[in-house]
C-alpha positions, -999 to +999 in steps of 0.1 A: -059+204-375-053+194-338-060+165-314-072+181-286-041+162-264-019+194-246+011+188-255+034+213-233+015+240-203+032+271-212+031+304-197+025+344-210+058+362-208+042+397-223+012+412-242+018+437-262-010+449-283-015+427-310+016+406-298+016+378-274+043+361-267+045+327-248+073+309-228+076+274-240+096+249-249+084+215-264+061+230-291+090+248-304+109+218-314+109+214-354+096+253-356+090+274-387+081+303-395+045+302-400+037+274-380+002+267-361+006+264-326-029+259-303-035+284-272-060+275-251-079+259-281-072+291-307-051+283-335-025+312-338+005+316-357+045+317-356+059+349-371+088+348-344+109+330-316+143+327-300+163+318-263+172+342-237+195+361-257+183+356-294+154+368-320+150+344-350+124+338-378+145+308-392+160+275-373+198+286-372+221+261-380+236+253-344+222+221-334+223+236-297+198+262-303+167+256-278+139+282-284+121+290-247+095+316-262+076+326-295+054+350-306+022+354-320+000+382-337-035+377-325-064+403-341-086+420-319-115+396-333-099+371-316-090+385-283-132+397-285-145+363-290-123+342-273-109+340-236-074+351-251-084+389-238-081+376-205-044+365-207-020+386-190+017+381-181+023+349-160-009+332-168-003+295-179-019+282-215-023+252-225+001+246-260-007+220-289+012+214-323-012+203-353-012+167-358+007+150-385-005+121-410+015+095-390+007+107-350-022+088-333-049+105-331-057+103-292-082+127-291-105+139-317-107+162-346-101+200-336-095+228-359-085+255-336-115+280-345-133+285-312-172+290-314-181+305-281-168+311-246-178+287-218-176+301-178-166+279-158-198+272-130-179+240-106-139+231-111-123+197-111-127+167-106-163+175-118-164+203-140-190+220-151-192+246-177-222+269-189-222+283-219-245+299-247-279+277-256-273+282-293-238+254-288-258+229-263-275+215-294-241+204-302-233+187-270-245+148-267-235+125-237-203+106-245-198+131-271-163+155-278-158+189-263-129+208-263-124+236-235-095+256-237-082+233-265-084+202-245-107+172-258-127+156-233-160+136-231-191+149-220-210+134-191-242+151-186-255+175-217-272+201-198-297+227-210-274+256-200-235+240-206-225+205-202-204+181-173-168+163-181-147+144-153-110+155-151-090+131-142-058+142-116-031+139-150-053+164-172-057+192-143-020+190-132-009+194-169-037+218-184-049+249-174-083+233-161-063+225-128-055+266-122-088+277-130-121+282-104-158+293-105-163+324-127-130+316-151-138+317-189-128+289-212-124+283-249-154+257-264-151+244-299-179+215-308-176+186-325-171+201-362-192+168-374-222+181-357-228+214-375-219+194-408-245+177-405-268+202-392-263+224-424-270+189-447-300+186-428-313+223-433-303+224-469-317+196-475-352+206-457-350+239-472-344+222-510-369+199-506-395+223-499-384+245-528-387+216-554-422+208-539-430+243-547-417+242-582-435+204-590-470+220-578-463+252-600-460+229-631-487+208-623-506+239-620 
């Protein structure tokens, strides 16, 4: 689970395949093997990392170890349905550890499971995103958003995408700052939303099938 606050603006050092590995440095503080680590919104995992002259899956035991890069296996599902198939070597990504029982939670709830793929339509300061109808009925003024992992507020909820303002802070330190009409981003909705839009159908759909079964008795 993740905030939605970028915590480091890292960078693609190579793609290889099914590996991607990422130049970075503050994410990779405390790092396991296994570890979550948010790119551009996707939650992906650790299976590797190390300096400029070292490959580890396990902290070593010299306290003056700093880890610059780590790898990731990402499956060609993802790469299809995300905008990670877009990143090449050099292009900057926005990095996010999960969040821990005692952090604050500054942004809002995000789980890292992206559920469509926004283009961007106008940049910052006032962006504007389109995006597939069947995810606008998610999107409520003043409600959460989170493109390319970063949680922001909507403005406008429009019938084709939604508007957020970006303040100068979030585009200097997130990929939103490097990226202009045409450039895809990651969207995940507020999780909260389709909750309660299943409760709702269920409960719609059970009603009418105990109706159903009341008149057959009665019948």
């Amino acid at each position: 689970m993740f905030t939605g606050i970028v915590e480091e603006l890292g960078q693609v050092a190579e793609r290889d395949g099914s590996r991607l590995r990422i130049d970075a440095t503050v994410v990779l503080r405390d790092i396991h093997l296994g570890d979550s680590i948010a790119v551009n919104g996707c939650c992906l995992t650790v299976v590797r990392w190390g300096d400029a002259t070292s490959t580890v899956t396990e902290a070593p035991d010299d306290d003056s170890f700093v880890a610059t890069w780590w790898e990731a296996d990402v499956t060609q599902e993802s790469y299809d349905r995300t905008s990670l198939g877009e990143l090449q070597a050099g292009s900057p990504v926005n990095l996010e550890r999960p969040v821990r029982l005692q952090d604050r939670l500054g942004g809002h709830l995000v789980q890292g499971h992206v559920d469509g793929v926004g283009t961007i339509v106008d940049p910052v300061p006032d962006l504007r995103v389109q995006c597939d109808p069947a995810l606008t009925r998610y999107i409520v003024e003043k409600g959460s958003i989170t493109v390319d992992g970063i949680s922001l507020t909507v403005v406008d909820a429009l019938d084709d995408g939604f508007t957020v303002a970006i303040i100068p802070h979030t585009a200097e330190v997130t990929t939103l700052g490097h990226k202009g009409p045409g450039s895809k981003v990651n969207l995940e909705v507020d999780v909260t939303a389709k909750y309660v839009e299943k409760l709702i159908t269920w409960h719609a759909s059970a009603g009418g099938a105990v109706e159903s079964s009341t008149e057959a008795v009665a019948s």
